[in-house]
C-alpha positions as CSV (number, residue, x, y, z in Angstrom):
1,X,26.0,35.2,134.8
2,X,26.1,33.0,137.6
3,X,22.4,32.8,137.9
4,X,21.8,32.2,134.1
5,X,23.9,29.3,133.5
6,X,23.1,27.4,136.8
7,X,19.0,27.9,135.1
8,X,20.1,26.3,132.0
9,X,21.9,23.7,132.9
10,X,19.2,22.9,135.3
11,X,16.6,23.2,132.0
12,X,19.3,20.6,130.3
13,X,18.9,18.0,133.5
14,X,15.4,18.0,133.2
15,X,14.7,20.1,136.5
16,X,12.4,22.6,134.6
17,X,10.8,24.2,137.6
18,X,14.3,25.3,139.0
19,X,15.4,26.6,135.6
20,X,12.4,28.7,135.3
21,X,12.9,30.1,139.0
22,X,15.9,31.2,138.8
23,X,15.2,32.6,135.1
24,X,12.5,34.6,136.7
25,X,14.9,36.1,139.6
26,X,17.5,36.3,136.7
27,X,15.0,38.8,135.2
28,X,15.2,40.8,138.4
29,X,18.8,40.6,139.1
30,X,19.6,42.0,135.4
31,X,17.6,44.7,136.1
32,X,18.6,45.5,139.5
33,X,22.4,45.7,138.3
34,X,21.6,47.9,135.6
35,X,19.9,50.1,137.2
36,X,22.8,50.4,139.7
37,X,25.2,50.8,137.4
38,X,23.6,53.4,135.4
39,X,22.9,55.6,139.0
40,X,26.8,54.9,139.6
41,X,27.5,56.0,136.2
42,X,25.6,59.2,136.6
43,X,26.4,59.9,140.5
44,X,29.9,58.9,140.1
45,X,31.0,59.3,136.5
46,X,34.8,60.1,137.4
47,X,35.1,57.0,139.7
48,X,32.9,55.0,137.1
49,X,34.6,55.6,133.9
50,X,38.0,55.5,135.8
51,X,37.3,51.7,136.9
52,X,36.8,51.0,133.2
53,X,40.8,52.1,132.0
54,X,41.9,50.7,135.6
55,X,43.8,46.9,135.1
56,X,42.6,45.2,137.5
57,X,38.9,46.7,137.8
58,X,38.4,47.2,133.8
59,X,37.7,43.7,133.1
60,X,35.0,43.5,135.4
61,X,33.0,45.2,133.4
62,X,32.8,42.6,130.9
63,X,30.0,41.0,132.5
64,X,27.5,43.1,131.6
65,X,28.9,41.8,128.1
66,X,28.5,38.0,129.2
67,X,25.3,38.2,131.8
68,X,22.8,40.0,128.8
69,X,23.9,37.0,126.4
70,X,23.4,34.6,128.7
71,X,19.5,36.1,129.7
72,X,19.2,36.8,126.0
73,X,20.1,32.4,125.8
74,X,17.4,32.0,128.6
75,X,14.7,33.9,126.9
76,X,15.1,31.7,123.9
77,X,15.7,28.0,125.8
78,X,13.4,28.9,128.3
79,X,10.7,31.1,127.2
80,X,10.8,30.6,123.5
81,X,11.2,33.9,122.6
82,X,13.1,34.4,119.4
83,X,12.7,38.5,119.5
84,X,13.8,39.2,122.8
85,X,16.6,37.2,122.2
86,X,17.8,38.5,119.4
87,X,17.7,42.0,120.8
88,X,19.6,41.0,123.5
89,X,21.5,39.7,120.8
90,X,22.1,43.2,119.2
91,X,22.7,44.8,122.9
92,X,25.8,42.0,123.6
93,X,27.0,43.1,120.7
94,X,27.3,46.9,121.1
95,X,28.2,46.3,124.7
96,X,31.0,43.8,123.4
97,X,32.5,46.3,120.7
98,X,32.4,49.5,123.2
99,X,33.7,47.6,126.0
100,X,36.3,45.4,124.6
101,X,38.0,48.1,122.3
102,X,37.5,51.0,124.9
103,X,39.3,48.7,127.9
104,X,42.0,47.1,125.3
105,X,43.2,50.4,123.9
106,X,43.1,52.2,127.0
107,X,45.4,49.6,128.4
108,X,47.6,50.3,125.3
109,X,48.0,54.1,125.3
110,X,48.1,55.1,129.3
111,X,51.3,56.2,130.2
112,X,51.4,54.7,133.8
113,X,50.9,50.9,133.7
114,X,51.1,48.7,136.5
115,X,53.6,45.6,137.0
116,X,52.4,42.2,135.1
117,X,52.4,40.7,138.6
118,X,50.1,43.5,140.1
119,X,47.9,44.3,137.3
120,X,46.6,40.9,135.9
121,X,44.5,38.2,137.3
122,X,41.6,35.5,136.7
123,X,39.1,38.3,135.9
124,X,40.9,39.2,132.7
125,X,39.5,36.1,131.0
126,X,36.5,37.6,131.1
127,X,37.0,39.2,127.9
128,X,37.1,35.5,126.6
129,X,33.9,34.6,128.7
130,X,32.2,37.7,126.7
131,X,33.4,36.6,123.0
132,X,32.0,33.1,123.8
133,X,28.9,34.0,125.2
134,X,28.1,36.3,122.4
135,X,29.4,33.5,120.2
136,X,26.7,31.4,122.1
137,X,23.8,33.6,121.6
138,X,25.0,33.4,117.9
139,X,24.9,29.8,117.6
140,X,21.5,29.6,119.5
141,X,20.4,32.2,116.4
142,X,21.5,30.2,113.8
143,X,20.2,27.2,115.1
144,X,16.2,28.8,115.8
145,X,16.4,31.5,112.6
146,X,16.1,29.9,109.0
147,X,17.0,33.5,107.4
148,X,20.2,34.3,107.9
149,X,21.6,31.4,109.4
150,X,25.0,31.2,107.9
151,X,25.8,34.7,108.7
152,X,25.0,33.8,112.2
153,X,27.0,30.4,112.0
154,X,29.9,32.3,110.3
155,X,29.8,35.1,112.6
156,X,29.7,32.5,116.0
157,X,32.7,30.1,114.5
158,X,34.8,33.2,114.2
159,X,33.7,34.4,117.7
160,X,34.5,30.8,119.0
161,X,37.8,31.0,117.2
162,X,38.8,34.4,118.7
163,X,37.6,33.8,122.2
164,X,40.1,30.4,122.2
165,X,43.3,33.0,120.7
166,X,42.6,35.6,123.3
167,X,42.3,32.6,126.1
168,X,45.9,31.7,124.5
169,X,47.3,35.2,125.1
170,X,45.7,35.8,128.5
171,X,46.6,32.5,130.3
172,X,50.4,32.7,129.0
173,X,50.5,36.0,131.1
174,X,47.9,34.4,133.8
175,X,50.3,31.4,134.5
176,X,53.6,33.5,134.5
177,X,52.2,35.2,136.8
178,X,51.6,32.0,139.0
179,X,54.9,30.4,138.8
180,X,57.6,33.4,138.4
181,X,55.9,36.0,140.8
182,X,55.1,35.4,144.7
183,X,51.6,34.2,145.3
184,X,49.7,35.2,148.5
185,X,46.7,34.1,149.2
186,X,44.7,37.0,149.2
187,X,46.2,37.2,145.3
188,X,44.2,34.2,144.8
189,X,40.6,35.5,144.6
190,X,37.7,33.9,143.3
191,X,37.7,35.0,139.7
192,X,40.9,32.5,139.1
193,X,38.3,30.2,139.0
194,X,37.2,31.7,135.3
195,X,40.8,29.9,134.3
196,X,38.0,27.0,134.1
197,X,35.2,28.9,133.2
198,X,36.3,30.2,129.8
199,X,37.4,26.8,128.5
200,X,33.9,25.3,129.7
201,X,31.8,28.0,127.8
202,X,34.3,27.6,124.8
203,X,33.1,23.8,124.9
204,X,29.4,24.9,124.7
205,X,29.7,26.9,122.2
206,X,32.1,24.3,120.4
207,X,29.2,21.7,120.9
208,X,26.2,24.1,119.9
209,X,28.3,24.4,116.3
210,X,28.7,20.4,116.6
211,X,24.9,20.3,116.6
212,X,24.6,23.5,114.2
213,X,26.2,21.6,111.7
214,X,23.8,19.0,111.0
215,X,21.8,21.7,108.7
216,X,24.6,23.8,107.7
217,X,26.8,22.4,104.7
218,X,29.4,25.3,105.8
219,X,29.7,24.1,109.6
220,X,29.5,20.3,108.4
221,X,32.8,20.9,106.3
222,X,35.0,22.1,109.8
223,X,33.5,18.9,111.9
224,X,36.3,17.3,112.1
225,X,38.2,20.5,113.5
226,X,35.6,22.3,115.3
227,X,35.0,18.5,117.1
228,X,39.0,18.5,118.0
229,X,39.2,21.9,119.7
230,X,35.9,21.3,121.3
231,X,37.1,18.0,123.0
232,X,41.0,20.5,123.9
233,X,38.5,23.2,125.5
234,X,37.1,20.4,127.7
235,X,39.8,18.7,128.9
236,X,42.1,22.4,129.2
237,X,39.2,23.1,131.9
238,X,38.8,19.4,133.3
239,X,43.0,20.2,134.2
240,X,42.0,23.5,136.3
241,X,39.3,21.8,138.3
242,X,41.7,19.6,140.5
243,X,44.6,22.9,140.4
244,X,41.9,25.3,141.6
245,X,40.8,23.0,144.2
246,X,43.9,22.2,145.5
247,X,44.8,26.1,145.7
248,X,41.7,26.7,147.2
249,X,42.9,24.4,150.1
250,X,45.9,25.9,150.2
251,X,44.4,29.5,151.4
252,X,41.7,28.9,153.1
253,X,43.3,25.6,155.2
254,X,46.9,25.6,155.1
255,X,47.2,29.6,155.4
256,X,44.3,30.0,157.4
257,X,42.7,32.7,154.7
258,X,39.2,33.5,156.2
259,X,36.4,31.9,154.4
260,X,33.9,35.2,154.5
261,X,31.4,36.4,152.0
262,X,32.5,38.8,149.2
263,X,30.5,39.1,145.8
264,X,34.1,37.9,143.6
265,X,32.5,34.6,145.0
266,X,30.0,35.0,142.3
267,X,33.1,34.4,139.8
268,X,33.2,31.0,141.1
269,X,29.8,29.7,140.6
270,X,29.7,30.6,137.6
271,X,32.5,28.2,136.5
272,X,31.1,25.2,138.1
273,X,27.7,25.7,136.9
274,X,29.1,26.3,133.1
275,X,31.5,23.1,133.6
276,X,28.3,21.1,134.0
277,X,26.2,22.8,131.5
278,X,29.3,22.6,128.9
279,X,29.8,18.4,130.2
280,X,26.2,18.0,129.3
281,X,26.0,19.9,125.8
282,X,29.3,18.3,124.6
283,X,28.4,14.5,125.9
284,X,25.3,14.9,123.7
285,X,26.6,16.7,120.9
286,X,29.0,13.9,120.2
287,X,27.0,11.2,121.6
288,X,29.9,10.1,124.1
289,X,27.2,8.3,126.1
290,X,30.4,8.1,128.6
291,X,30.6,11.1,130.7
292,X,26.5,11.5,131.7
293,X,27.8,10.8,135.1
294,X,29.3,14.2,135.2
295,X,26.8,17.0,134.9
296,X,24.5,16.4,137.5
297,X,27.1,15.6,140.2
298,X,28.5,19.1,139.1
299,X,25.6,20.8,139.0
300,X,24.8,20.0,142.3
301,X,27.7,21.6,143.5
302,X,27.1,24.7,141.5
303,X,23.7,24.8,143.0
304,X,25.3,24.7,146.4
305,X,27.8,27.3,145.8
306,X,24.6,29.3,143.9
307,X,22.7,28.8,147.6
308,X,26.2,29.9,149.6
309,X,26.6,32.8,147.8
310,X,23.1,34.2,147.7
311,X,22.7,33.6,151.2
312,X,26.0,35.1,152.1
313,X,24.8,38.7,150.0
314,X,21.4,38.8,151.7
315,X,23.4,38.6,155.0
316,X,25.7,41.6,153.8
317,X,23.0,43.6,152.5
318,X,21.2,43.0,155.6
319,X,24.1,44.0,157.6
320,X,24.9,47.4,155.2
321,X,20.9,48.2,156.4
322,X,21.6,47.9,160.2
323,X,22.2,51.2,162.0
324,X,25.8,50.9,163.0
325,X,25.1,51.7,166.5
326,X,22.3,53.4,169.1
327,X,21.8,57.2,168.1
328,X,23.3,59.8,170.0
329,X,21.4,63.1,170.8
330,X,23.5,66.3,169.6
């Protein structure tokens, strides 16, 4: 995820090479990960299907839901490749409508739940980081595929629309948690960062059906509307950006939390990167011509935190390869 969106909003800057580089180690990653999870799924099935119903570890599975929309966008920006994209397309989906339902009811029906305050956090808005990206990949359809296209435009407005209800439900619960319950800092991982990120891909998408609309009578008629919650997406996530900051201070400065490598730090690059791809796609969907500024000061931050956090887990694997200490004869 984190890798994808830092590629394309390179590709939107103008900084081709770098968005083709890291498409080409996105390739690998994707891979990689899947091939791990499938060997944990196998080795491990009680532990891996166990994470999926657990409340604080379900909703990391979600990703899978967001990173193979995300590649499925970079094989059609990047590569201009229509088919592989839309079988991505088809894989989001069945991952979206396995995952989402089997997590949500599972939640629902187990006897034994866990306390709002210990159960929820940041990484439960990755079920609205999946709708949107799927609603992305949608739009992206629509906008390459004459057949079709206002199933595909249909089918992304109503993902959009969903995504911004379920961010509704999930951040009531998200910022109750904040103010009525005691805060630590080790409660405040990384993934609170995707308070931001979920607004900033809601923008895109919002944008992408701003530009969708141009040849689509059926988008043109909801302009108005889909320009209005595009603009409340933005500026929901421009509010986190200082907050996050700001509690981000607080651990690590004022409480002395140690700043050490740990792969939720991934859920934070993806948020800054998205905020400047999402700055970028709405400034020229509505042709602001006023916040240009934006999106490569971000995305040089993004980049940064990218560098940081790849660094930091080649260290770690490095480490997990050492022998732990000299070998001792029996």
């Amino acid at each position: 995820m984190a890798t994808g969106i830092i590629s394309l909003a390179a590709n939107m800057l103008g900084l081709h090479v770098i968005a083709r580089l890291l498409f080409f180690l996105n390739i690998a990653f994707y891979i990689v990960l899947c091939v791990l999870s499938l060997l944990r799924a196998i080795r491990y099935p009680s532990r891996f299907f166990g994470d999926m119903i657990d409340h604080r570890q379900a909703p990391g599975f979600l990703t899978s839901v967001a990173a193979t929309a995300i590649l499925g966008s970079q094989f059609m920006i990047l590569a201009g490749n229509d088919r592989v994209g839309m079988v991505m397309w088809f894989v989001t989906i069945v991952l979206w409508v396995g995952l989402t339902y089997t997590i949500f009811t599972a939640f629902t029906v187990k006897e034994e739940k866990p306390t709002l305050d210990q159960g929820i956090s940041g990484g439960w808005l990755l079920a609205v980081v999946a709708t949107q990206a799927l609603a992305m990949l949608s739009a992206l359809l629509a906008a390459r595929l004459g057949e079709h296209r206002l199933e595909l435009n249909f089918f992304a407005l109503s993902m959009w629309l969903w995504g911004g209800m379920l961010y509704t439900w999930m951040m009531s619960l998200i910022f109750y948690r904040y103010t009525f319950f005691r805060f630590l800092p080790s409660d405040l991982s990384p993934p609170y960062w995707i308070n931001m990120g979920a607004m900033a891909i809601s923008t895109l998408v919002g944008a992408q059906l701003i530009v969708n609309a141009a040849a689509s009578p059926f988008l043109h008629s909801f302009l108005p509307f889909i320009k209005g919650f595009t603009i409340l997406y933005w500026a929901t996530g421009t509010w986190w950006v200082p907050m996050l900051l700001i509690l981000g201070v607080w651990r690590h400065v004022y409480k002395r939390f140690p700043l050490v490598y740990d792969p939720l730090y991934w859920g934070a690059v993806f948020p800054l990167g998205m905020y400047a791809a999402c700055t970028w796609k709405m400034n020229a969907a509505m042709e602001f011509n006023i916040l240009g500024f934006l999106p490569p000061i971000v995305w040089t931050v993004a980049l940064g935190a990218w560098l940081l956090a790849f660094i930091g887990m080649v260290l770690s694997l490095l480490r997990g390869m050492a022998p732990s200490g000299p070998l001792k004869p029996h």
